[in-house]
C-alpha positions in Angstrom: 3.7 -63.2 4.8 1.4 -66.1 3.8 -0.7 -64.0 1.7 2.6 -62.7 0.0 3.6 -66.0 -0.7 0.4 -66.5 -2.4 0.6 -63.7 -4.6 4.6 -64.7 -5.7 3.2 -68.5 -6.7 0.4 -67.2 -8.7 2.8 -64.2 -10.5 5.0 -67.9 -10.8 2.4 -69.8 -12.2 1.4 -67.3 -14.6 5.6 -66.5 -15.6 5.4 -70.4 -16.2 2.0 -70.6 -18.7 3.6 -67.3 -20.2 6.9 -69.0 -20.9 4.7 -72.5 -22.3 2.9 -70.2 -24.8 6.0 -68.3 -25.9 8.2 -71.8 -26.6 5.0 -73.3 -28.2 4.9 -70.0 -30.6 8.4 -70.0 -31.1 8.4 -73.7 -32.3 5.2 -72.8 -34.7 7.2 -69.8 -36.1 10.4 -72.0 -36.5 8.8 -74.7 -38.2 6.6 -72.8 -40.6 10.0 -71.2 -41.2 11.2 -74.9 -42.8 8.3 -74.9 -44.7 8.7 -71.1 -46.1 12.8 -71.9 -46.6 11.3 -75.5 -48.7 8.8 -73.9 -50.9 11.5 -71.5 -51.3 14.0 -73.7 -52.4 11.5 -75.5 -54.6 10.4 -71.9 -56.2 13.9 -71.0 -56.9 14.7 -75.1 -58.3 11.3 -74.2 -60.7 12.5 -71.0 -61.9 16.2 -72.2 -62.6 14.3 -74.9 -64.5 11.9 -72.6 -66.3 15.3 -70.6 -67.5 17.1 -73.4 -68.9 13.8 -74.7 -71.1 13.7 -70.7 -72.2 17.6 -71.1 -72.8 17.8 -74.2 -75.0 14.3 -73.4 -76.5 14.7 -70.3 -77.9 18.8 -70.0 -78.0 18.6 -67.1 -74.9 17.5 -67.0 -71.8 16.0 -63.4 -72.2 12.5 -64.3 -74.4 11.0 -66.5 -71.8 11.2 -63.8 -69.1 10.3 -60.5 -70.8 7.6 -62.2 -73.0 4.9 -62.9 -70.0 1.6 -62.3 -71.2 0.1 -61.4 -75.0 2.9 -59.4 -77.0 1.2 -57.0 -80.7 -1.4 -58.3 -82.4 -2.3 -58.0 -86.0 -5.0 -58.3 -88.1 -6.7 -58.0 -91.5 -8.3 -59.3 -94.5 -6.1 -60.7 -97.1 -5.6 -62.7 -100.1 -2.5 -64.3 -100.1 -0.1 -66.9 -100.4 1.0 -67.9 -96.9 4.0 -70.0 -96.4 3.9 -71.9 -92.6 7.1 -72.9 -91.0 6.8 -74.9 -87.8 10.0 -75.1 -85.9 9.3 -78.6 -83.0 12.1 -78.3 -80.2 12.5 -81.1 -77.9 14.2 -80.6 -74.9 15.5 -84.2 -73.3 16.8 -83.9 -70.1 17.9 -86.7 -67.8 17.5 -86.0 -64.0 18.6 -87.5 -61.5 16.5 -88.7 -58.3 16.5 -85.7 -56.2 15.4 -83.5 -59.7 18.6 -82.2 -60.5 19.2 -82.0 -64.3 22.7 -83.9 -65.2 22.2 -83.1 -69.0 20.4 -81.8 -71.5 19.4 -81.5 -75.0 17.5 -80.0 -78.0 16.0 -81.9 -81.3 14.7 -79.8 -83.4 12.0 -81.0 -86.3 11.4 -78.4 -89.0 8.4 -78.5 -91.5 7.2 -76.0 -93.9 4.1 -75.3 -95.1 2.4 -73.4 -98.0 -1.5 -72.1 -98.3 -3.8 -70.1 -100.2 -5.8 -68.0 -98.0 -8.6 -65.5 -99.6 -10.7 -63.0 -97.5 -9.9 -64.4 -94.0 -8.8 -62.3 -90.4 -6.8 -63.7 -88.6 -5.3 -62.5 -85.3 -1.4 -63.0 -84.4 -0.4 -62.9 -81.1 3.6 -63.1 -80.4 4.5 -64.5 -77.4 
């Protein structure tokens, strides 16, 4: 009898350390879950962003996202008049304190260029 008692207060003691360890790794696994759902908020925040500077810099939203990496490149030796326009977009946003953008909107500066190039390579990359 008191040797069975024994034997049912260790099995208790070690339910009891058993049950500690689970709630401790339940309340690890629930708060790196907050973490994961925050970065995840924050990924989808940045990417929402990302699309709306795509969107008012190149009039789409489809450029940004298809154009990851180095698009055809070209190159050769030439001698001829090159004309260079440079299109400047600013985006102006205004945020409010918790990052959310209220408004935007684009300024664009355009200046044109004109030069003589002889016997030069030059490598285009479109992006």
């Amino acid at each position: 009898m008191k040797r069975s008692l024994q034997t049912v207060e260790i099995e208790l003691q070690s339910l009891l350390a058993m049950k500690h360890s689970l709630e401790c790794s339940l309340s690890e696994t629930e708060g790196q879950k907050l973490e994961y759902e925050q970065l995840l908020d924050i990924k989808v925040h940045l990417e929402k962003e990302i699309e709306t500077y795509c969107r008012l810099i190149d009039g789409d939203g489809n450029s940004c996202s298809k154009s990851k990496g180095f698009g055809s490149g070209s190159s050769g030796n030439s001698s001829k008049d090159l004309s260079k326009t440079t299109l400047v977009k600013t985006v102006v946003e205004e945020i409010d304190q918790r990052g959310k953008v209220l408004s935007s909107r684009i300024q664009s500066i355009e200046e044109k260029t004109s030069k003589m190039t002889s016997g030069k390579t030059e490598q285009r990359f479109s992006f």
